[in-house]
Backbone as a printed PyTorch tensor [residue, N CA C, xyz], in Angstrom:
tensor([[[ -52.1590,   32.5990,  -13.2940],
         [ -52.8700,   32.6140,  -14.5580],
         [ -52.1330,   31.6840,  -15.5260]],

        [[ -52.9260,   31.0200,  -15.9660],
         [ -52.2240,   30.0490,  -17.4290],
         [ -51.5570,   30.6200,  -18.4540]],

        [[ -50.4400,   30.0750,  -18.8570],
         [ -49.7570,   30.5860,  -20.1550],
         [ -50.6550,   30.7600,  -21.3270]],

        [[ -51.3170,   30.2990,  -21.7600],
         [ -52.4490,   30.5220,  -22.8280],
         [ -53.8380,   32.0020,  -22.2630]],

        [[ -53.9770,   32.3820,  -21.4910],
         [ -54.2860,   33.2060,  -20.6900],
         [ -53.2650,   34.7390,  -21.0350]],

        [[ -52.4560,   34.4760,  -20.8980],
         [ -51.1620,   35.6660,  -20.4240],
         [ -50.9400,   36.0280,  -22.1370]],

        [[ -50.7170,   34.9400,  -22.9220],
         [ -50.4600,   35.4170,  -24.3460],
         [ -51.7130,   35.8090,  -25.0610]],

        [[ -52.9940,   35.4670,  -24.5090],
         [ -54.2210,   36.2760,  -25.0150],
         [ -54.3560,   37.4970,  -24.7410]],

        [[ -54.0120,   37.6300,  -23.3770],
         [ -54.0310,   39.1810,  -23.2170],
         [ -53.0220,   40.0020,  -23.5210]],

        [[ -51.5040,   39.6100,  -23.9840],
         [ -50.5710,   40.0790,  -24.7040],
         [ -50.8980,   40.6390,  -26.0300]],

        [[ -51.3300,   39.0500,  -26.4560],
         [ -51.8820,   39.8630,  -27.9060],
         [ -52.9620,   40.7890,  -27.6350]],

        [[ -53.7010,   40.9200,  -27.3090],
         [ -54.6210,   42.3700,  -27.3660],
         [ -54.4200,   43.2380,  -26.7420]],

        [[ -53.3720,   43.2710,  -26.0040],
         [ -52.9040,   44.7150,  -25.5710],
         [ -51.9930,   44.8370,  -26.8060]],

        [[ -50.9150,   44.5510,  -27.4200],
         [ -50.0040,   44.7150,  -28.4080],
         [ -50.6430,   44.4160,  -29.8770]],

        [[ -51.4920,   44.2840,  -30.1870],
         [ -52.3410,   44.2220,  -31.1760],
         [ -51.6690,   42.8310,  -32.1310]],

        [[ -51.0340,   41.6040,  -31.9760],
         [ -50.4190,   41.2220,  -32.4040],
         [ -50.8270,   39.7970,  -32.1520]],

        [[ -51.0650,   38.7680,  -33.3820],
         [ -50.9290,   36.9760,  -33.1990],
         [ -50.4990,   36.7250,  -32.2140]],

        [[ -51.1670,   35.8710,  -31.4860],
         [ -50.3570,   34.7950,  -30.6320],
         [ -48.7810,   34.3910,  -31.3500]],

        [[ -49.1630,   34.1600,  -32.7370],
         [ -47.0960,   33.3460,  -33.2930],
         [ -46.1740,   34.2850,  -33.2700]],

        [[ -46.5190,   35.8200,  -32.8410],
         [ -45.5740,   36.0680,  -33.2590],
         [ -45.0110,   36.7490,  -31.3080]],

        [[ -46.1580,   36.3420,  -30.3050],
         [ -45.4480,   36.3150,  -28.8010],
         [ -44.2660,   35.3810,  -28.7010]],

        [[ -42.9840,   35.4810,  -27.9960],
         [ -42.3080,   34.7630,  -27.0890],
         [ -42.3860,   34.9000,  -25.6780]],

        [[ -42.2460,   34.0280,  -25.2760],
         [ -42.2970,   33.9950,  -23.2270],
         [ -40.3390,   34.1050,  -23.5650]],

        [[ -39.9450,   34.3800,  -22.8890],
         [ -38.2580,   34.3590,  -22.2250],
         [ -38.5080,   32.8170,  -20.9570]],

        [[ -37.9750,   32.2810,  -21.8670],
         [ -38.0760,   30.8310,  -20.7540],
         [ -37.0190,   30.9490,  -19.5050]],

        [[ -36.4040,   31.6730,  -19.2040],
         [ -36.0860,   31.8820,  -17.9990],
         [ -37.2310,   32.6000,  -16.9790]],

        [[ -37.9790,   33.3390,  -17.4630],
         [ -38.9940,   34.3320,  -16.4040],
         [ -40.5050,   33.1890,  -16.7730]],

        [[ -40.1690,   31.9640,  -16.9920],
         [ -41.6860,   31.3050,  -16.7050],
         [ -42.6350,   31.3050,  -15.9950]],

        [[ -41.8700,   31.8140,  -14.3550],
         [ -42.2700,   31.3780,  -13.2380],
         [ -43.5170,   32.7370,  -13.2490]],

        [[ -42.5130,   33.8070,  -13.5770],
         [ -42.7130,   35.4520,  -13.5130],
         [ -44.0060,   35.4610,  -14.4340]],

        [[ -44.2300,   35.0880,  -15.0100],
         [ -44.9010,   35.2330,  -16.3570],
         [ -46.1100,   34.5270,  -16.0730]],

        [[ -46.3180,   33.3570,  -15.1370],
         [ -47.3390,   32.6210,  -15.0670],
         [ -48.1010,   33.1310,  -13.6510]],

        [[ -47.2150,   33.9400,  -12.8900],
         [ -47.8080,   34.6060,  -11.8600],
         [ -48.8810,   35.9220,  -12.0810]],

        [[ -48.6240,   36.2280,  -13.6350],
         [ -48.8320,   37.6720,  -13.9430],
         [ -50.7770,   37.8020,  -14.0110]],

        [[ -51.5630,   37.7980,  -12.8100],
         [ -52.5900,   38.2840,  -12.6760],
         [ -53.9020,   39.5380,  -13.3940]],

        [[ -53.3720,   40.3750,  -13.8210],
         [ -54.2990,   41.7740,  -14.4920],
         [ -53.1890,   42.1780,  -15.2990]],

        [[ -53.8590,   43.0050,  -16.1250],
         [ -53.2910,   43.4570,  -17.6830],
         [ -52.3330,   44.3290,  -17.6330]],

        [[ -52.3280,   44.7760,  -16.6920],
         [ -51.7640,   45.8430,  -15.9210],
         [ -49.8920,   44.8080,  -15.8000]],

        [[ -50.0010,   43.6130,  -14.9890],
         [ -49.2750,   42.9650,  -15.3430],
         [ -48.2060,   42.2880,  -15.9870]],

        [[ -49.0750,   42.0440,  -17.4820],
         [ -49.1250,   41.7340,  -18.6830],
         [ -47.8880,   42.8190,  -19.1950]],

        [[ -48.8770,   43.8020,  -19.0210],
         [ -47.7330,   45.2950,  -19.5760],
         [ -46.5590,   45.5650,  -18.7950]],

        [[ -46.8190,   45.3320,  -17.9400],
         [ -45.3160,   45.3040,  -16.8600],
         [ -44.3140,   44.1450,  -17.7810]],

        [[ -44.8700,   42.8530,  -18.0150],
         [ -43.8690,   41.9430,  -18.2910],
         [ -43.3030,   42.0450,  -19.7440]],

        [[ -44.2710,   43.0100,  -20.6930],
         [ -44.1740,   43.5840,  -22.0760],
         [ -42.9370,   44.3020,  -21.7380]],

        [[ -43.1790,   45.1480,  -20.9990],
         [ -41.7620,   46.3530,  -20.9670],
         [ -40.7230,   45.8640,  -20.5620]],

        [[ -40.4240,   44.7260,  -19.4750],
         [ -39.2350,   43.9830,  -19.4040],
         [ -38.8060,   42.7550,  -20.3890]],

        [[ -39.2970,   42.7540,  -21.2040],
         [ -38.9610,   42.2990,  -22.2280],
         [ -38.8650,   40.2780,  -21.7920]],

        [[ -39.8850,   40.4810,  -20.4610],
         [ -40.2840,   39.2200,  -20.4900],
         [ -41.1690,   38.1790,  -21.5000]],

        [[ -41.8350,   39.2910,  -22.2920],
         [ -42.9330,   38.4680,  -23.3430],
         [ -42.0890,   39.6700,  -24.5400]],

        [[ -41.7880,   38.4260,  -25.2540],
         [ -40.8720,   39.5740,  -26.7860],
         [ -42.0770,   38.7490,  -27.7730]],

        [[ -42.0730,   40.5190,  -28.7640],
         [ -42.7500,   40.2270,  -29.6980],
         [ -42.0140,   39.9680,  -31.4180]],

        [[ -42.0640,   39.2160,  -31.8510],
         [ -40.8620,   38.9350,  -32.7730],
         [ -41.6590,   39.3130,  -34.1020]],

        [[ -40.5470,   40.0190,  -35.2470],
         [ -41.0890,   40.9060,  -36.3070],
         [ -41.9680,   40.0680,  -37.4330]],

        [[ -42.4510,   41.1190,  -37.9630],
         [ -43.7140,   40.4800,  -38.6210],
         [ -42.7320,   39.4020,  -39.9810]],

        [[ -43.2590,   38.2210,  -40.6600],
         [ -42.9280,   38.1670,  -41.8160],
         [ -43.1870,   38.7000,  -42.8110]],

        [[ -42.4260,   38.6020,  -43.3520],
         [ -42.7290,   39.7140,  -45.0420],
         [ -42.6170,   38.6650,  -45.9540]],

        [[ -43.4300,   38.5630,  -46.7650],
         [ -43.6120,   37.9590,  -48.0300],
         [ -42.4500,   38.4320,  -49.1450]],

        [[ -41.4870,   37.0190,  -49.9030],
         [ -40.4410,   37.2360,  -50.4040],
         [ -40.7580,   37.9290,  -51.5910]],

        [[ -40.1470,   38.7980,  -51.8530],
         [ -40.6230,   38.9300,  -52.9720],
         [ -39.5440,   38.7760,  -54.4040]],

        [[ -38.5000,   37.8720,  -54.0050],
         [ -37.6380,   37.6080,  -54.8540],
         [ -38.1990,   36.9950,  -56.1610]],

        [[ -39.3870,   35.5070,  -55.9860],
         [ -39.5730,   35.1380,  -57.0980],
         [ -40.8060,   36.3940,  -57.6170]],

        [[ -41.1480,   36.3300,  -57.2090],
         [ -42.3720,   37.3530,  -58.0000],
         [ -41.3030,   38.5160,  -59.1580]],

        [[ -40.1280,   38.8450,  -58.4440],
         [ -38.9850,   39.7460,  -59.1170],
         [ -38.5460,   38.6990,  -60.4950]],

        [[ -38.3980,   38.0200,  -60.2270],
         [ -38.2760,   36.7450,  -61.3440],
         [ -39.1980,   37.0660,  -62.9480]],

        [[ -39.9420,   36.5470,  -61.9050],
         [ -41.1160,   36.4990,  -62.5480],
         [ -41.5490,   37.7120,  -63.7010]],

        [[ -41.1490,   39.0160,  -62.8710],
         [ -41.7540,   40.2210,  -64.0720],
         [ -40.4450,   40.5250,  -65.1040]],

        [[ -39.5000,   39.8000,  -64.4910],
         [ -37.8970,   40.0550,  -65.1820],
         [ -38.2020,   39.1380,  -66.2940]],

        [[ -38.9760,   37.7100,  -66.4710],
         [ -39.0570,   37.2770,  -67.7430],
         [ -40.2540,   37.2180,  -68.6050]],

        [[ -41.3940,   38.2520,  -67.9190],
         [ -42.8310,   38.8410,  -68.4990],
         [ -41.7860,   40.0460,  -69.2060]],

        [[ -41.0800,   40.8700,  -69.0370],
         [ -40.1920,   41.9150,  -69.6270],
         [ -39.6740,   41.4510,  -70.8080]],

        [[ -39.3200,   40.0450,  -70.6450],
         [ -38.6440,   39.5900,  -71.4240],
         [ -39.3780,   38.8090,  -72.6170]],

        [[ -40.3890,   38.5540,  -72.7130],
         [ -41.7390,   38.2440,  -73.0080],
         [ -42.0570,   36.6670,  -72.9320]],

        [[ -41.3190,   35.9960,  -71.7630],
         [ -41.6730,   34.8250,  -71.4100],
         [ -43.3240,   35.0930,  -70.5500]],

        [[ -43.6930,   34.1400,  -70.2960],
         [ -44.9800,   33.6840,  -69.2790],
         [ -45.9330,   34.6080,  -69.5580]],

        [[ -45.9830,   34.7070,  -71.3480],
         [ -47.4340,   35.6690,  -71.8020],
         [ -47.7800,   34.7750,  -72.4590]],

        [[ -47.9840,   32.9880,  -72.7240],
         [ -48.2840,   32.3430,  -73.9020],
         [ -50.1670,   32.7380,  -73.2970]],

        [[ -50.7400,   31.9340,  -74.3020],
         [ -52.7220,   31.9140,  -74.6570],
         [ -53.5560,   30.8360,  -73.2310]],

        [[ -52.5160,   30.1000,  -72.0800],
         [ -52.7500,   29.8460,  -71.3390],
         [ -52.8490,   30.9570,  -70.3410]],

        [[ -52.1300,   31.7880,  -70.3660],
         [ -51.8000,   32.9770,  -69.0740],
         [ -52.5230,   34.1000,  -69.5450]],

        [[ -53.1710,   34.3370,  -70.5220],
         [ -54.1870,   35.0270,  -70.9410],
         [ -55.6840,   35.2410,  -69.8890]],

        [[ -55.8830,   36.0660,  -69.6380],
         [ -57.0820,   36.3290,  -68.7340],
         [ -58.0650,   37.6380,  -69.7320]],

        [[ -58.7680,   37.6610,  -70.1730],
         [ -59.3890,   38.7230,  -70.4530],
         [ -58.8960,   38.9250,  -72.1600]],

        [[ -60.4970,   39.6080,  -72.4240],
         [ -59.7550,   39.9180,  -74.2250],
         [ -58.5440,   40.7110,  -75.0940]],

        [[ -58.2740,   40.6870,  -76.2170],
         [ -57.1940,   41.4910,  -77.1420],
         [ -57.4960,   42.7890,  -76.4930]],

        [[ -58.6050,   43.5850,  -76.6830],
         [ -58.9940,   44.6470,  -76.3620],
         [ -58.6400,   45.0710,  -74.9260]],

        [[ -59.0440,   44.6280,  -73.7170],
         [ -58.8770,   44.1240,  -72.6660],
         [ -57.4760,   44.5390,  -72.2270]],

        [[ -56.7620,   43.7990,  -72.5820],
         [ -55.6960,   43.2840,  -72.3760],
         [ -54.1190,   44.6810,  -73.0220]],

        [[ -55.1970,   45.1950,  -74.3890],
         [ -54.1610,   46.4020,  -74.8960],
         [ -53.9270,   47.8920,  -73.7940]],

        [[ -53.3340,   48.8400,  -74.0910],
         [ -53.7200,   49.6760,  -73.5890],
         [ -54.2470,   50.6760,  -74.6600]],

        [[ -55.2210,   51.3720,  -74.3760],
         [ -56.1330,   52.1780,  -75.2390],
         [ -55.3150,   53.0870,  -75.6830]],

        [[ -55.1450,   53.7410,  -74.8790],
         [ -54.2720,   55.0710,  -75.6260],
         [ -53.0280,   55.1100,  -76.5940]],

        [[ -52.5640,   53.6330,  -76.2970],
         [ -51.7100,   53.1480,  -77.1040],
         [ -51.9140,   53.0660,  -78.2350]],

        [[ -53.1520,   52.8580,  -78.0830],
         [ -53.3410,   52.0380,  -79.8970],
         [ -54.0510,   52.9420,  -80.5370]],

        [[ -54.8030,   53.9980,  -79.5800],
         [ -55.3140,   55.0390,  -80.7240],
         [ -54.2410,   56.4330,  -80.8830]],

        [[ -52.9910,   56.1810,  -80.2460],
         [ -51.9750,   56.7840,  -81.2170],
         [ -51.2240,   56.4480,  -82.0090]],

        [[ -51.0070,   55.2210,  -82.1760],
         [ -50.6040,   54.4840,  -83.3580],
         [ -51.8130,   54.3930,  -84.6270]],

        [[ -53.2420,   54.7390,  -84.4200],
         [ -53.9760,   54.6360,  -85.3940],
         [ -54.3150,   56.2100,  -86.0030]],

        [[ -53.5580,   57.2920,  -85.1160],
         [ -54.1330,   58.5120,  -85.3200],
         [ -52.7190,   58.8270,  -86.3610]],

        [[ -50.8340,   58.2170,  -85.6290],
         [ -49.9190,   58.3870,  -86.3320],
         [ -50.0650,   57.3390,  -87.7400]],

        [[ -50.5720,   56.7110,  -88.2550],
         [ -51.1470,   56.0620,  -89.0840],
         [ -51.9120,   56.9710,  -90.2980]],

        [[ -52.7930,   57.2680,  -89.5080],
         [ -53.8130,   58.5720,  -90.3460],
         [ -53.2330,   60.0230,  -90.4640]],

        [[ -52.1250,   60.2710,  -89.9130],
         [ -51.6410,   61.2380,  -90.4650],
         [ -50.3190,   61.4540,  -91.4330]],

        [[ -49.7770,   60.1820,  -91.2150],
         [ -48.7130,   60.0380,  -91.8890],
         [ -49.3940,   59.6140,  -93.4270]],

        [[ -50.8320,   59.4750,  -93.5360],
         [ -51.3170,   58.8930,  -94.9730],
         [ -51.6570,   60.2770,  -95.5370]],

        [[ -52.3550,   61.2380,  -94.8730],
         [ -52.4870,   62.3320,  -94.9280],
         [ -51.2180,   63.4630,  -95.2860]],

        [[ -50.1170,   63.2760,  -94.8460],
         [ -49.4790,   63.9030,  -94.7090],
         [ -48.5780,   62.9420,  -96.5060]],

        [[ -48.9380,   62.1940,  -96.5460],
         [ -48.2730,   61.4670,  -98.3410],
         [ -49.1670,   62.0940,  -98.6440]],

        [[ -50.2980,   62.1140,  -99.1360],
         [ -51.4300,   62.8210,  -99.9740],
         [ -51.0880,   64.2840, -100.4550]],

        [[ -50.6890,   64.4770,  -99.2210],
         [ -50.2150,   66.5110,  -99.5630],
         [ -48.9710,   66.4080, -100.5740]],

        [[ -48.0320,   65.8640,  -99.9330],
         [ -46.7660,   65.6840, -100.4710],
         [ -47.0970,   65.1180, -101.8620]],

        [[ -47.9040,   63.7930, -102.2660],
         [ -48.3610,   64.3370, -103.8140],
         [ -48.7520,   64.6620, -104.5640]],

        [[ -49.3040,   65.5450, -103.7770],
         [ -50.5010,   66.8540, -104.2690],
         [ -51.9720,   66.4140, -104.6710]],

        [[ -51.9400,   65.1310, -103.8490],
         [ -53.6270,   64.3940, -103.7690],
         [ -55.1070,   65.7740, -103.3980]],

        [[ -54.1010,   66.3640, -102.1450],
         [ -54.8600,   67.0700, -101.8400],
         [ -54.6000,   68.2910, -101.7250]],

        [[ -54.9480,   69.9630, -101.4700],
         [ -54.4840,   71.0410, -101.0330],
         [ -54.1570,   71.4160,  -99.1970]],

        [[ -53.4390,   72.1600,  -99.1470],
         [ -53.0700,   72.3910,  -97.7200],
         [ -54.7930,   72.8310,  -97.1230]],

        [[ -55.7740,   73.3870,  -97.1820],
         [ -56.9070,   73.7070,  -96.8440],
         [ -57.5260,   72.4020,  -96.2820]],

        [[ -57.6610,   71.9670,  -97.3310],
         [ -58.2340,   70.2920,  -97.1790],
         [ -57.6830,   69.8520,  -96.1970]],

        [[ -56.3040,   69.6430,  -96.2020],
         [ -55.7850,   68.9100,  -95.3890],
         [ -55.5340,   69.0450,  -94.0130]],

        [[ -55.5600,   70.1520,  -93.6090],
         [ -55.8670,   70.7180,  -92.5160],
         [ -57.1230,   70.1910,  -92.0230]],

        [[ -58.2860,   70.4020,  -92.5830],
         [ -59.6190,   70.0720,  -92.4720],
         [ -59.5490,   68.5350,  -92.1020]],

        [[ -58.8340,   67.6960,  -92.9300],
         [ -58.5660,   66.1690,  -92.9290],
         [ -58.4720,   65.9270,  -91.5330]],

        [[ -56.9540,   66.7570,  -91.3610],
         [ -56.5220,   66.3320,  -89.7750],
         [ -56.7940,   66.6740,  -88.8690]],

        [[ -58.0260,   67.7630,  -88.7380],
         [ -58.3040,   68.0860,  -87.6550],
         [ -60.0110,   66.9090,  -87.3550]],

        [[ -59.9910,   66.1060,  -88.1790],
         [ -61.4120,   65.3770,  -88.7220],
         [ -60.7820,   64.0740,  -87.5830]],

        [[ -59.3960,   63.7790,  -88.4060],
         [ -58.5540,   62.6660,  -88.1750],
         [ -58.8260,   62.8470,  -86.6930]],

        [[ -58.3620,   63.7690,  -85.9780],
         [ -57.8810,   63.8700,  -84.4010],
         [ -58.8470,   63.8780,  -83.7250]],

        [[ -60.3300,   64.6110,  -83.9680],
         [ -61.6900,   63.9000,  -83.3990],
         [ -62.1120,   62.4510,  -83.9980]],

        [[ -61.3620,   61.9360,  -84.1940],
         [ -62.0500,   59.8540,  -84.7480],
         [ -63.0210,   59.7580,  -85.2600]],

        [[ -62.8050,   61.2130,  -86.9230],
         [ -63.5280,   60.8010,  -87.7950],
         [ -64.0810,   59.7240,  -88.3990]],

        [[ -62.1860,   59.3590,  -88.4750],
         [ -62.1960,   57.9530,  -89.5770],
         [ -61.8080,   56.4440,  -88.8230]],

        [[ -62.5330,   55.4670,  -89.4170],
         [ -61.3950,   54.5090,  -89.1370],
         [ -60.0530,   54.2700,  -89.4570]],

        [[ -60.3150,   54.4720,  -90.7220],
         [ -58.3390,   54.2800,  -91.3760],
         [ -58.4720,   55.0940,  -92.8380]],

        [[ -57.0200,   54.6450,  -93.5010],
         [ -57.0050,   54.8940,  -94.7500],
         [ -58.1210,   54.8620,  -95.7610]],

        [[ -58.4590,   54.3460,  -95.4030],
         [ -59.4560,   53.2950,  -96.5100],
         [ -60.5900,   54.6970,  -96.5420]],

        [[ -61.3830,   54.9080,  -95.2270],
         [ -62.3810,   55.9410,  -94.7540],
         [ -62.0930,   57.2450,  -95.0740]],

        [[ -60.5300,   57.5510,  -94.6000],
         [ -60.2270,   58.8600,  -95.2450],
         [ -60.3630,   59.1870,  -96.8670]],

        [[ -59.6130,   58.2920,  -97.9230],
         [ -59.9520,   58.0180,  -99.2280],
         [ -61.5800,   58.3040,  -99.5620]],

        [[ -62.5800,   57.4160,  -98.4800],
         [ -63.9790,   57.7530,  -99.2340],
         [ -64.3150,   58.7770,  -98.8730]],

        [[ -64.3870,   59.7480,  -97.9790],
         [ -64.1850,   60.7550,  -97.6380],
         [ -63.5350,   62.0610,  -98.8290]],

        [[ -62.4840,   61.4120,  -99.3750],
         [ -61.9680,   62.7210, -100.0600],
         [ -62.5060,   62.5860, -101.3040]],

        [[ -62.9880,   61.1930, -101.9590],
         [ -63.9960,   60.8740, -102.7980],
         [ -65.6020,   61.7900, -102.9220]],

        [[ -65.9880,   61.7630, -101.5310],
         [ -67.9160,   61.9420, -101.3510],
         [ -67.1150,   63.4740, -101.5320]],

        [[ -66.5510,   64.2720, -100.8730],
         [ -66.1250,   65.6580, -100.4590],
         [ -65.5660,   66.2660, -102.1440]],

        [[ -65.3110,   65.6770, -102.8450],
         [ -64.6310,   66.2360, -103.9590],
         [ -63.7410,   66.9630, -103.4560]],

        [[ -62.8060,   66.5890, -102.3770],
         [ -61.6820,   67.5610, -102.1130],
         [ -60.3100,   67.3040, -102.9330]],

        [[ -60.3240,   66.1760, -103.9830],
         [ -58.9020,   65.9120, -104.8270],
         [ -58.8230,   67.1660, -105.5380]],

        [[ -57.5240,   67.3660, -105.7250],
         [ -56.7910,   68.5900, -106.5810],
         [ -57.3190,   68.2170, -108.0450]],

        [[ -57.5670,   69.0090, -108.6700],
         [ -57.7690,   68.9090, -109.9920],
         [ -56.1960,   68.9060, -110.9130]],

        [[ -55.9980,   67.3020, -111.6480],
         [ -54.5390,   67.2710, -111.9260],
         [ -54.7200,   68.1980, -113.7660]],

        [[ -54.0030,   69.2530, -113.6960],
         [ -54.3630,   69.9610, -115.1440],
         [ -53.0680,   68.9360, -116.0980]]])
């Protein structure tokens, strides 16, 4: 049987590329005699046909690579794929907009803009995404007549 023959049926018994068969160039002779699959597997187990390990993809530069995205190199408006929005993470930003709205809320009490009742009411408004921002909460305590009456 032909050498191109013998490594076809290698690879599909061993599930494996032709590149990654070797013949042992001493057992050529052995190897080209090898008739049925049966064979084949005989010359597999003597380690007449070696199968050599897979490559692995380096992954040194790619390591590079996120070591100076960390660093906030290789984010310029070329390497951009997809929008601001897109691109943020959500939950991120609607706790920075909720700690935003409560920390305005939480000045209001402190100068007696509003009463603890209210304000409660405020923040529990705040935490279902009543408001957009400051601005909304203000018209809000405006339409509501919830300001303290300053005597």
């Amino acid at each position: 049987m032909s050498m191109k023959t013998v490594k076809r049926l290698a690879a599909g018994i061993t599930g494996v590329g032709y590149s990654r068969l070797r013949f042992n160039k001493d057992k050529l002779e052995d190897i080209s005699k090898a008739l049925t699959r049966d064979d084949v597997r005989a010359l597999l187990k003597s380690n007449h046909i070696m199968i050599l390990a897979a490559k692995k993809v380096k992954s040194t530069v790619g390591k590079l690579r996120a070591a100076k995205r960390t660093a906030g190199r290789r984010r310029g408006y070329s390497k951009r794929r997809g929008t601001k929005a897109v691109r943020s993470n959500k939950r991120e930003s609607w706790h920075n907009t909720l700690r935003v709205q409560r920390a305005y809320l939480r000045q209001l009490l402190k100068a007696g803009t509003i009463d603890k009742t209210s304000f409660r009411r405020l923040y529990l408004l705040s935490k279902g995404n009543m408001f957009k921002g400051k601005k909304s909460i203000m018209m809000y305590i405006d339409v509501h007549e919830m300001k303290k009456k300053q005597e």
